[in-house]
C-alpha positions as CSV (number, residue, x, y, z in Angstrom):
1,X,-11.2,19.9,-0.6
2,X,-14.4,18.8,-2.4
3,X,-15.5,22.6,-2.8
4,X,-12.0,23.7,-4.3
5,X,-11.9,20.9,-6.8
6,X,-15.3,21.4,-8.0
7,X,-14.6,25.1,-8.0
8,X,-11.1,24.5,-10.1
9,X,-13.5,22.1,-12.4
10,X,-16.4,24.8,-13.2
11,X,-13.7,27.1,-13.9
12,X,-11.6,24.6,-16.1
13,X,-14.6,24.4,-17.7
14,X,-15.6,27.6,-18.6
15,X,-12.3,28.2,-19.6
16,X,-12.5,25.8,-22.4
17,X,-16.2,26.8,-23.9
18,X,-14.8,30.2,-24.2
19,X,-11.7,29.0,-26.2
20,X,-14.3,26.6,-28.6
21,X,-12.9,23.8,-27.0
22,X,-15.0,20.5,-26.2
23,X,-14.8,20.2,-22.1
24,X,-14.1,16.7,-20.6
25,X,-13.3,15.1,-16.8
26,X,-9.5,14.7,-17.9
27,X,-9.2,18.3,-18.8
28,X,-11.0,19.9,-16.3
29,X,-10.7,17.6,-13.1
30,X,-7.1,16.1,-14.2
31,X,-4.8,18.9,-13.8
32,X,-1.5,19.6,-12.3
33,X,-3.5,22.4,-10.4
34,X,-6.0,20.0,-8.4
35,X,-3.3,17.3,-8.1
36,X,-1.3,19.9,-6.1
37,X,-4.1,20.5,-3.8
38,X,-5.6,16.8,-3.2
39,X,-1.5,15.9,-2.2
40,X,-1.4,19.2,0.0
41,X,-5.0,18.5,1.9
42,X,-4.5,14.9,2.3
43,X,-1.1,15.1,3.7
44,X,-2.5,17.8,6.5
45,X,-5.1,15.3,7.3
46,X,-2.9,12.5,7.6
47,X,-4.1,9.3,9.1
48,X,-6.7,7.3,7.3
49,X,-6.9,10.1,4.4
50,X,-3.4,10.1,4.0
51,X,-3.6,6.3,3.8
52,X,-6.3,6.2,0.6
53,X,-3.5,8.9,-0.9
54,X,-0.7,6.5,-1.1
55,X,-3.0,3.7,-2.4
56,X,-3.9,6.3,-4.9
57,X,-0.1,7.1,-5.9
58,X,0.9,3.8,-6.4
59,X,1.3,4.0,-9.7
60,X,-0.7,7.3,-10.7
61,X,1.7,7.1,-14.4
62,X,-0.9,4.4,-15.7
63,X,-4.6,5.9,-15.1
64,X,-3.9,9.3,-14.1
65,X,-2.0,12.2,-16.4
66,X,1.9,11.4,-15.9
67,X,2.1,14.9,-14.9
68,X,0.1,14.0,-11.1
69,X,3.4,11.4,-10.8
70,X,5.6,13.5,-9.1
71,X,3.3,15.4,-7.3
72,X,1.2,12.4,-5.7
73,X,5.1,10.8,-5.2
74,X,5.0,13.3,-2.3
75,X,2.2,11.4,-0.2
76,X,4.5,8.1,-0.3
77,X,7.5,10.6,0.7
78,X,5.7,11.8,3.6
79,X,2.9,14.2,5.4
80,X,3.4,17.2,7.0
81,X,5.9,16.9,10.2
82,X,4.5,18.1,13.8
83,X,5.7,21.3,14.7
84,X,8.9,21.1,17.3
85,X,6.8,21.8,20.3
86,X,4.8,19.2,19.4
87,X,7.5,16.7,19.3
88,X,9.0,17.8,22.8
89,X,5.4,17.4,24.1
90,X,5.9,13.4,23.2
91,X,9.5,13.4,23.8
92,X,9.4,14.4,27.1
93,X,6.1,12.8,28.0
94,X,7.2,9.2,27.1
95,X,10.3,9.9,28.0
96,X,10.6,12.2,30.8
97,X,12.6,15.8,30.9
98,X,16.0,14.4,30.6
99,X,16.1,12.4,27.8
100,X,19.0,14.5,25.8
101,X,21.3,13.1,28.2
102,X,21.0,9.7,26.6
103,X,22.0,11.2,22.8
104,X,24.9,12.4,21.3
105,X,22.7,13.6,18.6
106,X,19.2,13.7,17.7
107,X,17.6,15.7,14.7
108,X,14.8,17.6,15.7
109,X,13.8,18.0,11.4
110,X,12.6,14.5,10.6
111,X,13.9,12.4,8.1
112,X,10.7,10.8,7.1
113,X,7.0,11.8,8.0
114,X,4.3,8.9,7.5
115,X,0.3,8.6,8.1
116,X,0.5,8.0,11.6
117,X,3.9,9.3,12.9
118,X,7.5,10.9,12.3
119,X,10.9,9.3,11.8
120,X,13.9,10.9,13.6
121,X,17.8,10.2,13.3
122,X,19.2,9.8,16.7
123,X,22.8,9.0,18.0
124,X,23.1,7.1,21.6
125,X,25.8,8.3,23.4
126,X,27.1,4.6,23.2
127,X,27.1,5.5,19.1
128,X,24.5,3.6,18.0
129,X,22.8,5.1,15.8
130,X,18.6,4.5,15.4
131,X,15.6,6.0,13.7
132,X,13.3,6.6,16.0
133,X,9.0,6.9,14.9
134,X,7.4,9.3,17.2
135,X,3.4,9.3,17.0
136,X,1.4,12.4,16.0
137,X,-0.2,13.4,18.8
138,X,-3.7,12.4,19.3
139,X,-4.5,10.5,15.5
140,X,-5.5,7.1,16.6
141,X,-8.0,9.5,18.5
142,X,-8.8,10.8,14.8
143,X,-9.2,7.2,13.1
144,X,-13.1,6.8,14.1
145,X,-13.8,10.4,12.6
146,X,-11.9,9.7,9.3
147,X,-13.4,6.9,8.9
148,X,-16.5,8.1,9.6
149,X,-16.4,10.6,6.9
150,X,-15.2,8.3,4.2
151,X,-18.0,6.5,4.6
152,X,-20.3,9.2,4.0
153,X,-18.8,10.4,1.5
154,X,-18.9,7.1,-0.2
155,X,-22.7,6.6,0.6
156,X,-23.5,10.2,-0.4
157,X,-21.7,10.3,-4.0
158,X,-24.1,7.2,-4.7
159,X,-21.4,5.1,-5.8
160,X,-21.8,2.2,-3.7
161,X,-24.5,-0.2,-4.2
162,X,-27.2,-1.8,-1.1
163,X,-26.1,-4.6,-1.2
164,X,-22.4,-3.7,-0.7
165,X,-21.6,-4.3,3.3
166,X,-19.7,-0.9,3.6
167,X,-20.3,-0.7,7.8
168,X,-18.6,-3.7,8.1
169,X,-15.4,-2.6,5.9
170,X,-15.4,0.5,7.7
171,X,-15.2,-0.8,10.8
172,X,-12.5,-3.2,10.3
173,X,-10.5,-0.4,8.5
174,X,-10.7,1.2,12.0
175,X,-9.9,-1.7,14.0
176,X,-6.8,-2.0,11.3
177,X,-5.8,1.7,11.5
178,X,-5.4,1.3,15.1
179,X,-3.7,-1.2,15.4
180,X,-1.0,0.4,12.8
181,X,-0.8,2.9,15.9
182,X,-0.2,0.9,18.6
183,X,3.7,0.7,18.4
184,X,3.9,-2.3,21.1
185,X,1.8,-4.2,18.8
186,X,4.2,-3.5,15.8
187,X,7.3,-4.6,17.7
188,X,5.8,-7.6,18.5
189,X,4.8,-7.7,14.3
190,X,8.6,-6.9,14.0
191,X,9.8,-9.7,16.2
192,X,7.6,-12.6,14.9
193,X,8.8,-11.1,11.2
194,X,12.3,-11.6,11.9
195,X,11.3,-15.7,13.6
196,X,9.3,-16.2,10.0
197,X,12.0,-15.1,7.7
198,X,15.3,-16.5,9.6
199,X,18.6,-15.9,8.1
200,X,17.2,-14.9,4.6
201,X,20.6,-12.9,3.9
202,X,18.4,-10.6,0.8
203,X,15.8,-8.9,3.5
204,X,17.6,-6.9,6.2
205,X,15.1,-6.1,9.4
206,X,16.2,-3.3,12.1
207,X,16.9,-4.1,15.7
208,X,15.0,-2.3,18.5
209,X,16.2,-0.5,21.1
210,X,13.9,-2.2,23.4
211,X,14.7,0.6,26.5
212,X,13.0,3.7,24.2
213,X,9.8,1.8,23.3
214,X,6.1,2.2,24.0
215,X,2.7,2.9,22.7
216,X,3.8,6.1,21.0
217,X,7.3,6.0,20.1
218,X,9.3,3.1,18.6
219,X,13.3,2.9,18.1
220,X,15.1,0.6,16.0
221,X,18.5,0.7,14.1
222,X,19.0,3.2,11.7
223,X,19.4,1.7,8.2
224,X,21.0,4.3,5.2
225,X,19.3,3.2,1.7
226,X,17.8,4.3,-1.0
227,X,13.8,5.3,-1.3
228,X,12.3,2.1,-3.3
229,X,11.0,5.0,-5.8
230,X,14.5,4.8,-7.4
231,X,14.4,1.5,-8.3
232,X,13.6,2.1,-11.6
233,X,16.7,4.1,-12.0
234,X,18.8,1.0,-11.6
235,X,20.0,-1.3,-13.9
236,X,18.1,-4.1,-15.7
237,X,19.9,-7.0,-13.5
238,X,19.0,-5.4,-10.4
239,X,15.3,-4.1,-10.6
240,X,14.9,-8.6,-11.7
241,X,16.9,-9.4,-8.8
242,X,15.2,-7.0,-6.7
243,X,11.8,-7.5,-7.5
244,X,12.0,-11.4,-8.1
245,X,12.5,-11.4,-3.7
246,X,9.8,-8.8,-3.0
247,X,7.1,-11.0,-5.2
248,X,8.8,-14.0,-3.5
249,X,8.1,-12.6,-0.2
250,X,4.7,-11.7,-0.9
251,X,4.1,-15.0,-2.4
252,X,5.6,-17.0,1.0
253,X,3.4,-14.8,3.4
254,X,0.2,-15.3,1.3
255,X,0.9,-19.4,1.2
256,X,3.6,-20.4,3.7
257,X,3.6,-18.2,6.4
258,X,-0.1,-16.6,6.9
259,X,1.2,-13.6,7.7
260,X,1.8,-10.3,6.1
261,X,2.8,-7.3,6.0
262,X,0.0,-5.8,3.7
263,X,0.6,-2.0,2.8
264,X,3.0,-1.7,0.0
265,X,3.9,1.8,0.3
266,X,7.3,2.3,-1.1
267,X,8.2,4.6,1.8
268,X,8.2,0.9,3.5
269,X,11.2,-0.3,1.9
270,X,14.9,0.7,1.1
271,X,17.2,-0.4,-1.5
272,X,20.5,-1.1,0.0
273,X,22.5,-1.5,-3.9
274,X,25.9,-1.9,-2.0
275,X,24.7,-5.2,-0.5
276,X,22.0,-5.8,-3.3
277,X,20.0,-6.2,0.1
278,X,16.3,-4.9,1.0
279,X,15.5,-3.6,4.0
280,X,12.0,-4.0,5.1
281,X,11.1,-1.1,7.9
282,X,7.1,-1.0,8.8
283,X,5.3,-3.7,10.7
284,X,2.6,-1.5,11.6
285,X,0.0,-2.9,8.8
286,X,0.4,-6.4,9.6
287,X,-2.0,-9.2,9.2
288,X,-2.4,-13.0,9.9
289,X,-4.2,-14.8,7.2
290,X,-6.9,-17.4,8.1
291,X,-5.9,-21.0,6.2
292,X,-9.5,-20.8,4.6
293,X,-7.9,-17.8,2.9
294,X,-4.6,-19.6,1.8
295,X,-6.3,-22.2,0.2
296,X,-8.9,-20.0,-1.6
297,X,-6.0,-18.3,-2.9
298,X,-4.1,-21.3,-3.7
299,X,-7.5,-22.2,-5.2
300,X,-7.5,-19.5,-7.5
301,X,-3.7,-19.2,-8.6
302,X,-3.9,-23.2,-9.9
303,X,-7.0,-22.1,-11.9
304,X,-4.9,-19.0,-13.5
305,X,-2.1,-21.3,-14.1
306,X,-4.7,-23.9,-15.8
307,X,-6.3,-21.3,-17.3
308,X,-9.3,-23.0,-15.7
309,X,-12.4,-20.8,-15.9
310,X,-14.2,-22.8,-13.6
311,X,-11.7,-22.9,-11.2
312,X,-11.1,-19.1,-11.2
313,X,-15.0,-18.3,-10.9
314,X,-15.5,-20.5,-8.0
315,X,-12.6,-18.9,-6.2
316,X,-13.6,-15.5,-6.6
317,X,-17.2,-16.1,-5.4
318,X,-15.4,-17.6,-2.4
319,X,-13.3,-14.5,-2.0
320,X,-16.2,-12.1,-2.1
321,X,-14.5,-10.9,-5.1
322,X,-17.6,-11.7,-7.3
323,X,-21.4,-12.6,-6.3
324,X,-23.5,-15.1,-7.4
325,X,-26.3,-12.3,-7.6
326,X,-24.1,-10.3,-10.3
327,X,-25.5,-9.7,-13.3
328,X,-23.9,-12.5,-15.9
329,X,-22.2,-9.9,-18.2
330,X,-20.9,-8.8,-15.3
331,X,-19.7,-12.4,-13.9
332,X,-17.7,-12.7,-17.4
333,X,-15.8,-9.9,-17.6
334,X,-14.5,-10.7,-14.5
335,X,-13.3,-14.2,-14.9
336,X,-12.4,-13.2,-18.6
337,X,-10.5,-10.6,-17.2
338,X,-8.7,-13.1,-14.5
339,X,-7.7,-15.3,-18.1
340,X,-6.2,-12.4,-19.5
341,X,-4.2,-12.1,-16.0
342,X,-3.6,-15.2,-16.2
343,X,-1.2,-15.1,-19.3
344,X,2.2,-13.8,-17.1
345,X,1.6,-17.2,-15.1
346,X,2.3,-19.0,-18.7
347,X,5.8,-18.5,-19.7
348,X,9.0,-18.5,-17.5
349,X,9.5,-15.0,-17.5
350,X,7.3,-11.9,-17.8
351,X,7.5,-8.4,-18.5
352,X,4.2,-6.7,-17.4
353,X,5.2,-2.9,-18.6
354,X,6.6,-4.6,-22.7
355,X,3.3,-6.7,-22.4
356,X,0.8,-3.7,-21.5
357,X,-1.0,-6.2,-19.5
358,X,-1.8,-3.4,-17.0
359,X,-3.6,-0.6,-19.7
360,X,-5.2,-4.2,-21.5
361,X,-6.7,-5.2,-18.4
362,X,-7.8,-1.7,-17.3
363,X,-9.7,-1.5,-20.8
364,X,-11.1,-4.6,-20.7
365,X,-12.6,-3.7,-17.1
366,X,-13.7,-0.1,-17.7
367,X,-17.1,-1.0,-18.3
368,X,-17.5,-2.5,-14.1
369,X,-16.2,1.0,-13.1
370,X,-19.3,2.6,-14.3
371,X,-21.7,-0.4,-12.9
372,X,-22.9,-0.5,-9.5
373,X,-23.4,-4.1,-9.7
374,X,-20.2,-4.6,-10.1
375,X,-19.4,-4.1,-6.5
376,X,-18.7,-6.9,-4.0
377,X,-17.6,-7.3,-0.4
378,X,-14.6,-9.2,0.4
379,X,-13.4,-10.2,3.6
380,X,-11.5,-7.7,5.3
381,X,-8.4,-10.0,5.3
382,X,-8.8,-10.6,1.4
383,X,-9.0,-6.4,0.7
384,X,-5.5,-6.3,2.9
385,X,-4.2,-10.1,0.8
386,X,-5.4,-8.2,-2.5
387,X,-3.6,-4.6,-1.5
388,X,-0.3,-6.6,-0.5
389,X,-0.4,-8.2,-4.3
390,X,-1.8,-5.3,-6.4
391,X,1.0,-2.8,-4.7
392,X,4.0,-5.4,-6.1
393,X,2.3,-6.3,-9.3
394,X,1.7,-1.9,-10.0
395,X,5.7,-1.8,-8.5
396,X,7.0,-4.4,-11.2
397,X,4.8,-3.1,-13.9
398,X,6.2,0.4,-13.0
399,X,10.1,-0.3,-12.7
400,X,9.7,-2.9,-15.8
401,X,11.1,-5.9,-14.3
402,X,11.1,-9.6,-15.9
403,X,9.8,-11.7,-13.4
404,X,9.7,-15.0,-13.1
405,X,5.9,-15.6,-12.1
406,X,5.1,-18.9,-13.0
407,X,8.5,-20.6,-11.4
408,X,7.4,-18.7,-8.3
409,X,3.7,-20.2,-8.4
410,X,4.4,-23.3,-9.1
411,X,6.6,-23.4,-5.4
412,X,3.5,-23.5,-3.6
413,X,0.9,-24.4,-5.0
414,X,1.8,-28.0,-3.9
415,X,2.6,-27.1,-0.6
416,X,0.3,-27.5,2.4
417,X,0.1,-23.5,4.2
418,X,1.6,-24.0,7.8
């Protein structure tokens, strides 16, 4: 993939001299052309290099051309599905040779294909219908090797700096990956999910068919709704509504429950407009957060809310989200940065996209993207805590949703994390 873009960038670039035209990284590495192929190659690879794809997608409209948007839309829709026989090779392993005599109907064309598995529509003869997540065959084996080379390619491009603990990331990335592909761990993620959040009538969670579970293949109730992608679509009242319980939930995981589901793909979720309900579908990516964490975090949100430079410093050194060996320039942005952030926590309701508090803080940070100093290394559990946020805040900035920010803050930031 590497050699074709830098092939499709030489020649972008060429192209331009010859037309007298000044040539730049937007116009020559930013096209519709290489966006194609990085969404192409990386849903092939799936796994791990799928996973950096989606993170990459989240909201491509704000730093990248909006042209990429619907192209990198199609690593949150899905990799490539297995080939049939491939699918019969786990079916009837896991399952042994006769297990069409359980179904009325089961679609061999998936309806949804993820970084580590496939999603199949199914029909028990009893009628119930499920969705049923059949693992590619052999990928955890793959996790080690994609991880591997991620790291190499990091270290070779130069990008990251000594003092930067990348092994250490790395290898709790793997030890994460896998356990996204142990489905008997994510039932049990599924399970305690459904304990934490009770009888919260907003968030609707499958049942499992508990008989057509193991490692590889997990079955749960099929839920019809509508891909989170079109929530912008919807009207004003709904994308609040809708987005006021998804930062809720994020914010009771983080503080009250220390426990989360970190990856904020949209593929995760499904708008059920009917019932004005959300249905929340992969467990996979779960995480328990240590109460050191919690109260760093708490630490840090009562310093945004004060607007407490101090405060907000302090935290982020405690986070590994700053260093004290960081040059002082450096140190400032940061935390000046983190004030700027701070100004949706100072009014009752906020509108990230009218505000452009998204592009303001992306210009006021530029100057760290180009600054090897400007590294740090974060616990493992804050990169996952700091995915989990950055996913909603990118969602509601996206769908333009007034939100409430401050009233939800101010809930817990009293409270003592359970």
């Amino acid at each position: 993939m590497a050699a074709k873009l830098t092939g499709a960038v030489i020649s972008n670039t060429t192209s331009q001299l010859l037309s007298a035209k000044r040539p730049t990284l937007q116009n020559t590495l930013l096209t519709n052309d290489n966006a194609q192929s990085i969404t192409q190659q990386l849903a092939q690879m799936r796994g791990a290099a799928m996973k950096v794809g989606q993170m990459l997608s989240m909201d491509a409209g704000e730093f990248l051309p909006a042209e990429w948007e619907p192209i990198l839309a199609q690593l949150r829709q899905g990799a490539d599905s297995m080939p049939k026989d491939q699918l019969l090779y786990m079916l009837n392993n896991h399952w042994g040779q006769d297990w069409q005599t359980q179904f009325e109907y089961f679609s061999f064309e998936p309806i949804a294909s993820a970084s580590i598995g496939q999603v199949h529509k199914a029909r028990l003869k009893g009628g119930r219908e499920l969705a049923i997540k059949v693992q590619y065959p052999n990928i955890a084996k793959s996790i080690d090797s994609d991880i591997n080379n991620l790291g190499r390619l990091l270290k070779l491009s130069g990008v990251i700096p000594p003092q930067f603990d990348l092994n250490h990331l790395l290898e709790e990335a793997k030890k994460q990956l896998k356990k996204e592909a142990n489905y008997i761990e994510e039932r049990a993620y599924l399970a305690k999910y459904k304990d934490l959040l009770g009888k919260q009538s907003i968030f609707v969670i499958p049942d499992i068919e508990a008989s057509l579970c193991n490692e590889f293949i997990l079955a749960m109730e099929f839920i019809d709704g509508q891909s989170l992608d079109t929530l912008g679509q919807q009207p004003q009242a709904y994308i609040d509504k809708t987005m006021q319980a998804l930062i809720t939930l994020t914010l009771d995981e983080l503080f009250s429950h220390g426990f989360m589901q970190s990856d904020p793909n949209f593929a995760n979720f499904l708008l059920l407009p009917s019932t004005g309900q959300i249905a929340l579908l992969d467990f996979g990516a779960c995480c328990e957060i240590s109460p050191k964490t919690q109260t760093t975090y708490r630490r840090m949100a009562s310093g945004m809310q004060a607007q407490d430079t101090n405060e907000m410093k302090a935290s982020l050194l405690d986070l590994g989200l700053l260093r004290n060996d960081m040059p002082n320039d450096i140190i400032t942005t940061v935390v000046d940065a983190s004030m700027t952030a701070s100004e949706c926590l100072q009014v009752d309701s906020y509108n990230l996209k009218k505000e452009n508090l998204i592009q303001r803080l992306y210009k006021q940070t530029q100057s760290l993207m180009r600054n090897k100093n400007a590294v740090a290394s974060p616990d493992f559990d804050t990169a996952l805590v700091n995915r989990k946020i950055s996913g909603m805040i990118l969602l509601a900035n996206r769908v333009s949703a007034n939100i409430k920010l401050k009233q939800l803050l101010a809930q817990h930031l009293t409270k003592p994390a359970k």
